[in-house]
Structures are given as structure tokens and as C-alpha cells.
C-alpha positions as CSV (number, residue, x, y, z in Angstrom):
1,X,-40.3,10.6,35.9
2,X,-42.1,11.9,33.0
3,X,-43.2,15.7,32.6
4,X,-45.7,16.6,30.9
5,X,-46.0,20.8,30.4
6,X,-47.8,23.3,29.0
7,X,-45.1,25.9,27.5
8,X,-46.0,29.2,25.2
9,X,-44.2,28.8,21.7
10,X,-42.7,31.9,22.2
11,X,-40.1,30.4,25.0
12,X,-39.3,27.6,23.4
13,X,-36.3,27.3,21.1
14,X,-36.0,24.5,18.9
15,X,-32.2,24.0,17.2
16,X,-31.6,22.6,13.7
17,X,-28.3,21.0,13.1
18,X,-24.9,23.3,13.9
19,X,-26.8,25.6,15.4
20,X,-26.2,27.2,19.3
21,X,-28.6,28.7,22.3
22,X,-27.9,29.6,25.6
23,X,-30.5,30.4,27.8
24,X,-30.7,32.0,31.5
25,X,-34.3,31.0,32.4
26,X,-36.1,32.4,29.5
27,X,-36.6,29.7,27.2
28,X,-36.3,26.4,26.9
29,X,-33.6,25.1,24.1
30,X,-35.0,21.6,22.7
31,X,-31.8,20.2,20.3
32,X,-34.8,18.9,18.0
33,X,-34.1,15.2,16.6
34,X,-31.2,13.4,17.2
35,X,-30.0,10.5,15.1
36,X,-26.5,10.1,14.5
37,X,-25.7,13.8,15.7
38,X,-24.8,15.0,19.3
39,X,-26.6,17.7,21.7
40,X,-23.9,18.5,23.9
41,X,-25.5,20.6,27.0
42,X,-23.2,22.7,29.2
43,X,-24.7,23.7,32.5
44,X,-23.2,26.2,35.0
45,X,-25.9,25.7,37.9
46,X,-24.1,28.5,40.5
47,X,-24.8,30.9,37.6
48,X,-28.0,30.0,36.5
49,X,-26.9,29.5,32.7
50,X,-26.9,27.1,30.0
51,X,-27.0,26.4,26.6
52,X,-27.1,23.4,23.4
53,X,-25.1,22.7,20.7
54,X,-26.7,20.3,18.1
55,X,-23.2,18.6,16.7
56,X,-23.4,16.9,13.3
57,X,-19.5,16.1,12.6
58,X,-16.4,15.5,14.2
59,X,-13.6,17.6,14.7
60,X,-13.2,21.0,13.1
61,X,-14.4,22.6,9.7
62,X,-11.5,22.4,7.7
63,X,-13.0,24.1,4.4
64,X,-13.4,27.9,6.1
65,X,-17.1,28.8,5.7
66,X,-18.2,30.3,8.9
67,X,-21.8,29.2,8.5
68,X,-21.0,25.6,8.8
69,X,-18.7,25.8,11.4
70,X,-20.8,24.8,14.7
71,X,-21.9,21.3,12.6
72,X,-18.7,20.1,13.7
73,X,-18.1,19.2,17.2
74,X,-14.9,21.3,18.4
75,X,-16.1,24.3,16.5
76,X,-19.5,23.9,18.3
77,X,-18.2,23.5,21.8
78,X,-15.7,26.4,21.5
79,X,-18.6,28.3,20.5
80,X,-20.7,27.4,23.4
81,X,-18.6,27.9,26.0
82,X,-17.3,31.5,24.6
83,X,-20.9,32.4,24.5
84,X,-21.4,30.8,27.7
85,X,-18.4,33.0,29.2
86,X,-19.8,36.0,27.8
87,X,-23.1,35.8,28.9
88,X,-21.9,35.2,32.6
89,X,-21.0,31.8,33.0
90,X,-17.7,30.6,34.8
91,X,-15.9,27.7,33.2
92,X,-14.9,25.9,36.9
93,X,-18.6,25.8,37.1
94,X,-19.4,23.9,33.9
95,X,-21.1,20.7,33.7
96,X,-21.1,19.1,30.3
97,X,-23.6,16.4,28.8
98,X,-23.7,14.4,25.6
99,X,-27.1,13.1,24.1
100,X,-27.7,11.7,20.9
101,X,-25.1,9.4,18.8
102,X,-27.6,7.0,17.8
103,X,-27.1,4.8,14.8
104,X,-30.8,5.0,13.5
105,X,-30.2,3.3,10.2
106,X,-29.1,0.6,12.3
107,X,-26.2,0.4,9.2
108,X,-23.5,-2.6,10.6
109,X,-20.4,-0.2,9.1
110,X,-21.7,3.1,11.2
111,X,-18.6,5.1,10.5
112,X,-20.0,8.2,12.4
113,X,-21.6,7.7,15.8
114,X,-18.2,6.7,17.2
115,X,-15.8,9.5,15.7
116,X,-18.8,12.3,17.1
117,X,-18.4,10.8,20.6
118,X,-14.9,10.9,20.2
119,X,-14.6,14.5,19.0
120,X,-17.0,15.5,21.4
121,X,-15.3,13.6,24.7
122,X,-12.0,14.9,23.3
123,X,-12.7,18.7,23.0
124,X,-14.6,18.8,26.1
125,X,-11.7,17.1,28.0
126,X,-9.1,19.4,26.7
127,X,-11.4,22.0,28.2
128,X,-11.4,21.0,31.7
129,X,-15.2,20.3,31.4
130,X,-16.1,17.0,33.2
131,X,-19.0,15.5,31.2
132,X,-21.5,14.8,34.0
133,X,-23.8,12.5,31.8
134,X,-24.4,10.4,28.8
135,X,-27.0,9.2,26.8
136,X,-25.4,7.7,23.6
137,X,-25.8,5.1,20.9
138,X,-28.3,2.8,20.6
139,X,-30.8,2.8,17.6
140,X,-33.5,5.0,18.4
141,X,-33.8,9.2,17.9
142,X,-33.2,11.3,20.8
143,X,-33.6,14.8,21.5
144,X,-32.2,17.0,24.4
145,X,-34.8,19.7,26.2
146,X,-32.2,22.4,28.5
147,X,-34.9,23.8,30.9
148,X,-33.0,26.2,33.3
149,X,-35.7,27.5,35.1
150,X,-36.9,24.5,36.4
151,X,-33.0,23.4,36.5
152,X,-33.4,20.9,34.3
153,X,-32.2,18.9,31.5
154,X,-34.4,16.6,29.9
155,X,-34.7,14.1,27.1
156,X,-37.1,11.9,24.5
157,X,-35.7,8.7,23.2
158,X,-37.9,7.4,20.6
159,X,-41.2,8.0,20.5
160,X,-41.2,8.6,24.1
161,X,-42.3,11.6,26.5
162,X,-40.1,14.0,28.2
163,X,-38.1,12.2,30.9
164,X,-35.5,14.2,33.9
165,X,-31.8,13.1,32.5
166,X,-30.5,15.4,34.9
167,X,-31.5,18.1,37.6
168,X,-29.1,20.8,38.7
């Protein structure tokens, strides 16, 4: 299925790398493009919640400056989910999905794609969140759209529309 929307500018939420939104129904969080980095989207459908992380790097930021952290994938997802927890969420209700991880340069030594999907699959595991859904690898750009009103997730790959990934 392909949507196709009119939304006001002023709902929608568009992510640049390491950077975090949760939403309630208000906006909707688009991860922008995705080549080699990760949207991971955490869902918590009983509460009506949600939100994006747009990961860049595995594991954790070992150098200490706090406005890099949330590139990297564990500091990202601990991130979401406190913010996720604060705003209301419950973490027996989270849902987690991975987009993105595509190797776009189509280089035949990738040494990123796989580490990111590892660090990713890793930290949500030792979190107890199930990821629900993929959508990784490959050669083409991706982007994740987090549409909670409509209970939603949805995604581009390529030059392609808006198709449903997921409905919750």
C-alpha cells in the first residue's frame, strides 16, 4: 500500500543524524535519509507513544562529548527508551524496529552496515525489547516515517513513495 498525504510542515519532524523524537500523535518523526545508518523506531501501541533514533555508529561514544553521543547506537537507544519512559511509555509494551543499514556505495569491504546491525540487535536485546521488524541492507537509501496517530510506521526505499512497514 502506498500513502500518499497531505501533512502541515509544522507536524512534521524531520531527524538529522544522532538525533532523537518521540511523539504522542502530534507529529510525525521522518528519520530523513538513510544510507549506511539505522532508524531504530520503538513503539508502545497500549500507550499511544513512540519515537526515532537516527543511529550513525556502533556501540557507545567512547571520547565523552555529550553532543555526539545519540550517533552511536547504544547511546541512542538508552536515550530513547528513557525519554520514552518519561514521557509515559512502559517498557513490557515496547516494540522495536530497525530500518536503514544499506550499503549505498555498494563498497565490496563495507565495514559498517554489519557492526550497526549488530550494536543495534545487541542493545535492544539486552533491553528486553523484541525487535518486531526489519528492513536492512541492500543498496538503496531508506528512510523511516513514525506516524502515531494513524498508528503507523512507514518507510521509502529508494526513490520510492511512502509504503505501511508496520501498523500498530
Amino acid at each position: 500500500m502506498i500513502i500518499e498525504n497531505e501533512i502541515s510542515l509544522d507536524k512534521f519532524v524531520l531527524l538529522q543524524t544522532g538525533e532523537i523524537a518521540i511523539d504522542g500523535g502530534d507529529f510525525i518523526i521522518n528519520s530523513g535519509p538513510l544510507g549506511s545508518c539505522i532508524a531504530v523506531v520503538i513503539v508502545d501501541s497500549h500507550n499511544v507513544i513512540g519515537g526515532i533514533a537516527h543511529v550513525m555508529l556502533p556501540g557507545t561514544n567512547k571520547y565523552g562529548l555529550a553532543e555526539n553521543n545519540c550517533k552511536y547506537a547504544e547511546d541512542a537507544i538508552h536515550a530513547l527508551v528513557d525519554k520514552l519512559i518519561n514521557y509515559g511509555s512502559v517498557k513490557k509494551n515496547m516494540k522495536a524496529f530497525a530500518i536503514g543499514a544499506g550499503n549505498v556505495l555498494k563498497s565490496s569491504n563495507d565495514i559498517i552496515c554489519l557492526p550497526i546491525i549488530n550494536s543495534v540487535s545487541t542493545c535492544l536485546n539486552n533491553f528486553g525489547i523484541p525487535i518486531e521488524k526489519t528492513a536492512m541492507g541492500g543498496h538503496d537509501r531508506k528512510s523511516a516515517i513514525l506516524d502515531i496517530q494513524n498508528r503507523q510506521i512507514r518507510y521509502t526505499v529508494g526513490d520510492s513513495g511512502e509504503n505501511v512497514f508496520y501498523e500498530f
